[in-house]
C-alpha positions in Angstrom: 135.6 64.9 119.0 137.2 62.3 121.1 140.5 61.6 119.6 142.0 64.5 121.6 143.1 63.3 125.1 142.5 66.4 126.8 138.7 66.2 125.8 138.8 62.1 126.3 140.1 63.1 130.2 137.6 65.9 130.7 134.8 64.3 129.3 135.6 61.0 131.7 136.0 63.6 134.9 132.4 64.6 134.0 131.0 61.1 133.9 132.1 60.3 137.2 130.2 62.9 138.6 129.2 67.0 138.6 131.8 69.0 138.7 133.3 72.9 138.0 135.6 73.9 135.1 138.8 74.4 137.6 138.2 70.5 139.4 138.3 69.6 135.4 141.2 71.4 134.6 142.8 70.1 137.6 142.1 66.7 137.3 142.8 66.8 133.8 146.1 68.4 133.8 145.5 71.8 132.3 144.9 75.4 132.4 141.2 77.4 133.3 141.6 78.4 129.6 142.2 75.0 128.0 139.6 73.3 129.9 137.0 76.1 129.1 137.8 75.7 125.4 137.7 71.7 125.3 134.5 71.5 127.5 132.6 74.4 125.3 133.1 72.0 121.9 132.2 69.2 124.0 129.2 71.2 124.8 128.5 72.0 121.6 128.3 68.3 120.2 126.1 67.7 123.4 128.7 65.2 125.2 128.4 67.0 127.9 126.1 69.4 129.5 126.0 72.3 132.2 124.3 74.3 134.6 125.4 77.4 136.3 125.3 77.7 140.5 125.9 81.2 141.5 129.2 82.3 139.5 130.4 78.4 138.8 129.4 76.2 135.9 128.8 72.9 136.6 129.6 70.5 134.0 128.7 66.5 133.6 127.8 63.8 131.8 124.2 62.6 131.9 123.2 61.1 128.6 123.0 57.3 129.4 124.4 56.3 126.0 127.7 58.8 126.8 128.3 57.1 129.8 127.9 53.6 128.8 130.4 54.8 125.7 132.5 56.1 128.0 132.9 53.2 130.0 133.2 50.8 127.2 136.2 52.9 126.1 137.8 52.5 129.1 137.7 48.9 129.2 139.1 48.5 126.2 142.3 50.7 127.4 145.0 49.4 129.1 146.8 50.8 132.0 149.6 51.9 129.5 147.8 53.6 127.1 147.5 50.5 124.7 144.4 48.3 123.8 143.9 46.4 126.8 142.9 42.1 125.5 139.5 41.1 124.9 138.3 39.0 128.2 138.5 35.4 128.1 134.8 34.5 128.6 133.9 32.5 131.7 137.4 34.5 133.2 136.5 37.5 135.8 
């Protein structure tokens, strides 16, 4: 479920906080459409979740155990896309 980049980006725009499909399709990159489609199979595995205000739905991240695998994804990415080195421990 994660191996596509598009739903990787999306899903990390969501941990960082509540947010509509067209803020996700812009931060990600992408069309209404493709955003809409990623975030609904994203849904569906319950990676993400959603609530509707007015005519918007809001998506984001709020399972605990998401955002702490999130975020240990991320540290282990480097800027350029490659597998960033473990830490040296006692090194910050």
């Amino acid at each position: 479920m994660l191996g596509t980049p598009t739903r990787l980006h999306l899903l990390a725009l969501a941990a960082e906080g509540e947010r509509d499909v067209s803020a996700l399709a812009a931060g990600a990159g992408v069309s209404l459409t493709t955003a809409s489609q990623h975030l609904s199979k994203l849904k569906l595995a319950g990676l993400i979740s959603s609530r509707r205000d007015g005519r918007r739905q809001i998506y984001v991240v709020d399972d605990p155990h998401i955002l702490t695998v999130v975020q240990q994804m991320f540290e282990h990415i480097a800027p350029d896309g490659s597998l960033a080195p473990d830490p040296v421990p006692g090194q910050d």
